[in-house]
N, C-alpha and C positions, 0 to 999 in steps of 0.2 A: 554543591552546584551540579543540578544536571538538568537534562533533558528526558524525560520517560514516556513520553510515546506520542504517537500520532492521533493527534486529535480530529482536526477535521480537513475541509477542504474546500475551495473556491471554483467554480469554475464559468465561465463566460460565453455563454450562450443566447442568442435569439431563438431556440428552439423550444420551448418552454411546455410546449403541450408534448413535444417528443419527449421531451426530459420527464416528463409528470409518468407519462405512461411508461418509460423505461427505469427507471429508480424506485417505480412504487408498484407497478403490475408485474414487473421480469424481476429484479434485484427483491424485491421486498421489504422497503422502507417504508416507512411511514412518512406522508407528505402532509407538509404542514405551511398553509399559504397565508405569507410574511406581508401580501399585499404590494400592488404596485410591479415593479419588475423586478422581482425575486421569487424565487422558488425556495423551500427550504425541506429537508428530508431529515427525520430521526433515524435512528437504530437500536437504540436504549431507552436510560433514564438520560440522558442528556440533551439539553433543548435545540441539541443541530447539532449535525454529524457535516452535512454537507450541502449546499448554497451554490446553487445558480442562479446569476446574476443576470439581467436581460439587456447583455450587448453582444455586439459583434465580432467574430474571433476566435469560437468554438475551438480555446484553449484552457490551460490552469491559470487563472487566477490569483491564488495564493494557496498554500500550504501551511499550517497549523500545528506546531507542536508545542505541546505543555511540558512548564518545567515541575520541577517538583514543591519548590518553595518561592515566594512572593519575592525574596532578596535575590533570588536566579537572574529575573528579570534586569536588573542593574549589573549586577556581575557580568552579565553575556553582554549586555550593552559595553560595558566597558574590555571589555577583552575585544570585541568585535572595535569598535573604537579604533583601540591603537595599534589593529590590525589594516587600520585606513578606510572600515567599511560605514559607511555613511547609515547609521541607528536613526528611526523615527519613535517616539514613545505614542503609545497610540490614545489618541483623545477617549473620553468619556463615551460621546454620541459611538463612535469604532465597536469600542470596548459591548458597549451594549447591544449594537448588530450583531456583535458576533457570540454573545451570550455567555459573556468571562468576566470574570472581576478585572483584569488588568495586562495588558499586550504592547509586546513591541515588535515593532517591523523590520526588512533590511530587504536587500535582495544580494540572492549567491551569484558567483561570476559569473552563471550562467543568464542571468536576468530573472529568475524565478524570484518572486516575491514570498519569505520566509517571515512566518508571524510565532515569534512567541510568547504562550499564555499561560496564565495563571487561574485557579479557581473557576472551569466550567460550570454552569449553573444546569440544578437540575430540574428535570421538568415536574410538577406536581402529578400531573395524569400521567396512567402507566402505555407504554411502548403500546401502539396498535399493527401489525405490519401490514403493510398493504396486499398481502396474499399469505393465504395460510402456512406459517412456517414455525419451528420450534424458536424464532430468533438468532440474534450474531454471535459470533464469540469476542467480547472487547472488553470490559471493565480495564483493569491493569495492564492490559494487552495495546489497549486503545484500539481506532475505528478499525484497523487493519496492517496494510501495507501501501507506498506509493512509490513509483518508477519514474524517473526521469532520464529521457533522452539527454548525453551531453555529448560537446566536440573535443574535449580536451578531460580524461579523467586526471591526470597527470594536475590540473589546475582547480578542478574541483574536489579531490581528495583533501589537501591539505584543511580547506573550508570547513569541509561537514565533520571530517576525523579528526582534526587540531583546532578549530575554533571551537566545535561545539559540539564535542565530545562523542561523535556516533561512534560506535565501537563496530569492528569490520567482522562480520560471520566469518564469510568466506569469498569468494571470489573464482571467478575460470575467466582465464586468456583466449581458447575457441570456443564457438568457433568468431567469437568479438570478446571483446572487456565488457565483462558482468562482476559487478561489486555490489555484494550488503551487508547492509551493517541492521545492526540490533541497539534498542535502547531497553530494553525488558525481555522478560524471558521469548519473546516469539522471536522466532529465527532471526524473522527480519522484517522491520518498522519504512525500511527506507532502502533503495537501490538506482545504481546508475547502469544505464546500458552504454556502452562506447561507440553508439554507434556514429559519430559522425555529424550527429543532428543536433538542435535544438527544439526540445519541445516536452509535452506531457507521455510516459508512453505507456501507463495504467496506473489503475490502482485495485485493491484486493478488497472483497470483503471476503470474512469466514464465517459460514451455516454452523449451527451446533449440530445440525442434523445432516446427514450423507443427504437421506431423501430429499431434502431441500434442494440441494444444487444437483439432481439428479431430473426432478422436478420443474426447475427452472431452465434446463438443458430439454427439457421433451417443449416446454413454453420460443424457448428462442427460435427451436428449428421450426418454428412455425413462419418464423418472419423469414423472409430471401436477406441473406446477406448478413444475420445478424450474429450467427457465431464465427467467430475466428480463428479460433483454437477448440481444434475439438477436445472431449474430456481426457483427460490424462493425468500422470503424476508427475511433480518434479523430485529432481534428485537431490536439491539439497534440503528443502525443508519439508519434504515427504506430501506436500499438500496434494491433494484431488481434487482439481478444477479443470472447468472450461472458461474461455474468455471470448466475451459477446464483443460487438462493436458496440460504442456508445453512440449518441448523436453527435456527437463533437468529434469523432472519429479516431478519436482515443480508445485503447481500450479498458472492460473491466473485468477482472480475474473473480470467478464465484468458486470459493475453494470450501473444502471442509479435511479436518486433519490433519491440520498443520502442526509442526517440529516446535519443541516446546524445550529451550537449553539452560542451563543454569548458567547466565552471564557472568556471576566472577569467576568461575573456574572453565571456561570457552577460552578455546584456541584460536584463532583464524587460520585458513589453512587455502591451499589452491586445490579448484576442485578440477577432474580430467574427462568427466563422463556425459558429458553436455548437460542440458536443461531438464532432460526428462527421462524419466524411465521409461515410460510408452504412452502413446496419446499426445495429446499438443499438436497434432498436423495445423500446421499456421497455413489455413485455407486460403490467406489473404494474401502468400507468397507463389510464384513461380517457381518450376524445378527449378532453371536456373540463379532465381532470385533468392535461395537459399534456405528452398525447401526441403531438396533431396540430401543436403548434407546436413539440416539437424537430422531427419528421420535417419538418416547412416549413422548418426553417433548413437542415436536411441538402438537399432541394430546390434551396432556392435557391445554396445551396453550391454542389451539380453543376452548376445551370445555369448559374453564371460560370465552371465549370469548373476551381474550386479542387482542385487534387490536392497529394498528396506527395512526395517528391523515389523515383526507385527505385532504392535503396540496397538492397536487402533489409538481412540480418544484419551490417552489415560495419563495425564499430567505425571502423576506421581512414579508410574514406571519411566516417562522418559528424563523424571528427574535421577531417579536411582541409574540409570544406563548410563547418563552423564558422569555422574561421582565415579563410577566404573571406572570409564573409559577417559573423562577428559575432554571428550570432545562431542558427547549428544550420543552415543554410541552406534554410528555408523560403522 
């Protein structure tokens, strides 16, 4: 029984001509029009990565993970169950919106509506992106990563770690609770920020190509207000991204680079060196509001001289660092 990666994602917006020209001109998806009030976006060979839906609310709507085998699907039903969470088996008409052989629903304590599937179906015509790019990084990887704001991780750990098996990377206490976890070799499939809130607070894709989101970073600072984070790297999964504002006013992390670990032999561990090694100025924060103390942890970061290992793109060396070391070889 498991869970192996993030497949897609839901999310609920009126803004549909914002959403077409940001997911398919800036991100570079492929949009593909489901008719009526939906939007629908590729990124592979898969027939939907990600669906906006034409209501009001400009939040997540549901989140999408595929298990590995069709008997999963009843298994987690049943473990979820007699855990007191109220399981939906998802209808046929469900099933074929969202372009799976077969799904079931729930929602985590946070009220996030959680879907899991089986057999994504793939599309006959090959990936077009909606601006010139080498493509994602996703197959086994699935679409990415996705962050939710919670008020309580102390109530939503036991959920996603003991019901349904996410496995915890790593984690840092400042300068808030940041916890991820991994279902497959990328770092991390899924994460919670502590902040306090409720709500959506990104999602990731990954460029095969540097230029891509280098590219997409000369594209955003064209619009007023549309990056957030300027480019930068983080510290635990080595990625190079910037993160745009979305129209729903969530954000979306464009990374390339990302930390590739061998899950049965991964530690989880506490991390001390904040979010990033350099870059990330979260534009959309005041000094006070807790700009100037990431940038002070990034600071003091470089002045110990914390770096990453340079591997660039190369699977296979970051598997061998791992066997090494144990832990991804940081």
């Amino acid at each position: 029984m498991a869970i192996i990666a993030l497949g897609y994602l839901g999310v609920r917006s009126d803004k549909l001509d914002d959403w077409s020209d940001f997911a398919g001109k800036l991100l570079g998806m492929q949009k593909i029009d489901r008719g009526g009030k939906a939007l629908a976006f590729r990124m592979d060979d898969k027939m939907q990565r990600l669906l906006i839906s034409d209501e009001p609310g400009e939040t997540l709507a549901f989140i999408g993970f595929e298990v590995a085998e069709k008997d999963d699907l009843q298994l987690y039903a049943a473990r979820l169950d007699k855990a007191g969470v109220t399981v939906n088996l998802g209808t046929r008409e469900l099933a074929d919106r969202r372009f799976v052989g077969d799904l079931i629903w729930f929602e985590d304590p946070g009220g996030n509506r959680v879907e899991l599937f089986h057999a994504p179906m793939i599309a006959s015509d090959p990936f077009v992106p909606g601006r010139p790019i080498d493509g994602f990084k996703t197959g086994p990887l699935g679409m990415g990563h996705a962050v939710l704001h919670v008020k309580d991780i102390e109530v939503m750990m036991p959920f996603y770690r003991d019901l349904l098996d996410f496995h915890v990377s790593d984690y840092g206490l400042k300068p808030y609770g940041l916890y991820f976890f991994h279902l497959n070799q990328r770092h991390h499939s899924f994460a919670m920020v502590g902040s306090g809130q409720l709500g959506f607070h990104h999602f990731m894709v990954e460029f095969q190509n540097l230029d891509d989101v280098g590219q997409g970073y000369d594209l955003a600072q064209l619009e007023e207000g549309r990056v957030a984070y300027t480019l930068g790297r983080h510290t635990n999964d080595y990625m190079t991204s910037y993160y745009a504002n979305s129209p729903s006013g969530f954000f979306v992390e464009n990374g390339w680079g990302g930390r590739l670990i061998e899950p049965e032999t991964w530690e989880p561990h506490e991390t001390h060196d904040g979010p990033s090694f350099w870059g990330h100025e979260r534009l959309y924060l005041t000094e006070e509001g807790g700009r100037k103390r990431l940038r002070d942890m990034r600071l003091d970061a470089a002045a110990r001289g914390v770096r990453a290992p340079q591997v660039a793109d190369c699977p296979w060396l970051f598997g061998e660092l791992a066997k090494q070391t144990g832990s991804g070889g940081k």
